[in-house]
N, C-alpha and C positions, 0 to 999 in steps of 0.2 A: 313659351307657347305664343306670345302676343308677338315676338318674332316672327316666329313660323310663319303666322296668318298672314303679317305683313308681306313675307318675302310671296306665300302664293297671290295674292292679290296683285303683286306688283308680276308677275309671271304671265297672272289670265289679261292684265292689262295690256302687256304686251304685244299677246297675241291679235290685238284689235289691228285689224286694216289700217293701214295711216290714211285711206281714203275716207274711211269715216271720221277720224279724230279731225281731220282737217277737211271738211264739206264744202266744196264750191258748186258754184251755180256756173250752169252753161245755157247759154240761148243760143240757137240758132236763127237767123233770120233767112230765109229764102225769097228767091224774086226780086233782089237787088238789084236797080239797075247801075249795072260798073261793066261800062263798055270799052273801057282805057286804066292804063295806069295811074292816071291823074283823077279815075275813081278810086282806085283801090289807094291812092296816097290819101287824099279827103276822107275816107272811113278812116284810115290807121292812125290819121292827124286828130280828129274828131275823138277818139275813143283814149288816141294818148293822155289826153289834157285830163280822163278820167284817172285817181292814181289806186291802184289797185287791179286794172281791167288791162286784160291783154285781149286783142284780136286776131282772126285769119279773117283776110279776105279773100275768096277765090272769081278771078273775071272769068275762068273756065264754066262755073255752074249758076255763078248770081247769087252765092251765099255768102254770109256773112256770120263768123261763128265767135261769140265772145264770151271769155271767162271771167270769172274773180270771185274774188274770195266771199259773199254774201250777194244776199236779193238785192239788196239796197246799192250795194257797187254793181252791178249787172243793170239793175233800173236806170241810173245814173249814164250808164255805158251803151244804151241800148237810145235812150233820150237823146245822147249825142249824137248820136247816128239821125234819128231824126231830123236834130236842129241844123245839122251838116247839110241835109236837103236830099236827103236816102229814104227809101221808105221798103222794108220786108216782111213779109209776113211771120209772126214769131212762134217757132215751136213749145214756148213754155206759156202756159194756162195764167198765168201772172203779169207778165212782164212783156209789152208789146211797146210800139211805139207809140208816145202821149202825142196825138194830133189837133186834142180838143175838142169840142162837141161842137158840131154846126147842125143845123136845122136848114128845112129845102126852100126859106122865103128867095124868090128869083132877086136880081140883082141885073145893073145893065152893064155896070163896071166895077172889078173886081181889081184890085192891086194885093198881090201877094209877096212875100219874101222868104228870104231863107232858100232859094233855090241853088240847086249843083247841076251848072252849065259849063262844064269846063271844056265843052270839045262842041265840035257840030252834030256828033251822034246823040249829045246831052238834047242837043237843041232838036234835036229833028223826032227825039221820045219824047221833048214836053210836046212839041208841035202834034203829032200823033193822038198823045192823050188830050190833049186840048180839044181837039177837033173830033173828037169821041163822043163830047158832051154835048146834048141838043141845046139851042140856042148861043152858043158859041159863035160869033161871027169875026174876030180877029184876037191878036195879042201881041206883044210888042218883046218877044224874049229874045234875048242874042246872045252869041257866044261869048264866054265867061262872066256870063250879065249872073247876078244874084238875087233879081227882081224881075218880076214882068207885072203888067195891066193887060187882064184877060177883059173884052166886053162884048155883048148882045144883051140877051135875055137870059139868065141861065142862074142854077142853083149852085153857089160854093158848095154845097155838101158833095154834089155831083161830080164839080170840077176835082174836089182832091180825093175821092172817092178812084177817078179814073186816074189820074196823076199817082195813087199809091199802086191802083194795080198794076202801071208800067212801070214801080220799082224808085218812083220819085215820091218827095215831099217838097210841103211850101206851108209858110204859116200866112194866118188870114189876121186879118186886123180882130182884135177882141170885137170891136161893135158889129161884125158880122156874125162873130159866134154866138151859141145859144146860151142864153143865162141859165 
């Protein structure tokens, strides 16, 4: 009898989806900007160093779509994208790109890092969103550059505010962020 039970148990087990025995997390990001190949190689480069996360990138739509096997490998994989100097907007309720908390005190010179300049169309959408931001009066980014100094009058929160809606990221020094 204590057979029997065994063997149906192991029968109803079987029938379970192997998509639920094995649950992976997907995020989608949209509004990526990858205007070249040498975006879509910086996301794939970025996401490999995660181990566990596979990517698509598509330059066709500006999405960017990553799997793996838990929250925590997806969070991880989704961060690298950030830190790569990408910024999209994230379909899952959880897991966005970590950019830090800034606050809107104005500033007259900003030095930021972490940027993805790898062509002149890189340069010509920071340039775009830069000059989106009021009080913005220049900034010094160049192509393949990984840093610029943005300055006038104007709020960091603003500048990467406008910088993520064009599909880019940059990290701000801690002492501009908000404690």
């Amino acid at each position: 009898m204590k057979s029997l039970k065994s063997l149906a148990l192991l029968a109803a087990l079987s029938l379970i989806p192997a998509s639920l025995a094995m649950a992976e997390t997907k995020v989608k990001l949209s509004n990526v900007h990858l205007c070249c190949g040498s975006c879509v190689k910086g996301i794939e480069a970025s996401v490999a160093k995660v181990e566990g996360a596979k990517v698509v990138a598509s330059q066709d739509d500006g999405t960017v779509t990553i799997t793996a096997p838990d929250d925590d490998v997806a969070k991880k994989a989704v961060n690298a994208v950030g830190k790569a100097g990408y910024y999209g907007k994230s379909d899952h309720a959880k897991i966005k790109i970590n950019d830090g908390k800034l606050d809107d005190t104005k500033v007259t010179s900003l030095k930021v890092t972490g940027l993805h300049l790898c062509c002149g169309k890189c340069v010509k959408a920071f340039d775009a969103a830069v000059k989106k931001v009021d009080g913005v009066t220049a900034h010094d980014a160049e192509n393949k550059g990984k840093e610029a100094t943005i300055t006038g009058n104007f709020s960091p929160k603003a500048l990467i505010a406008s910088l993520n809606e064009a599909g880019l990221n940059a990290k701000v020094p801690p002492e501009k962020a908000k404690k």
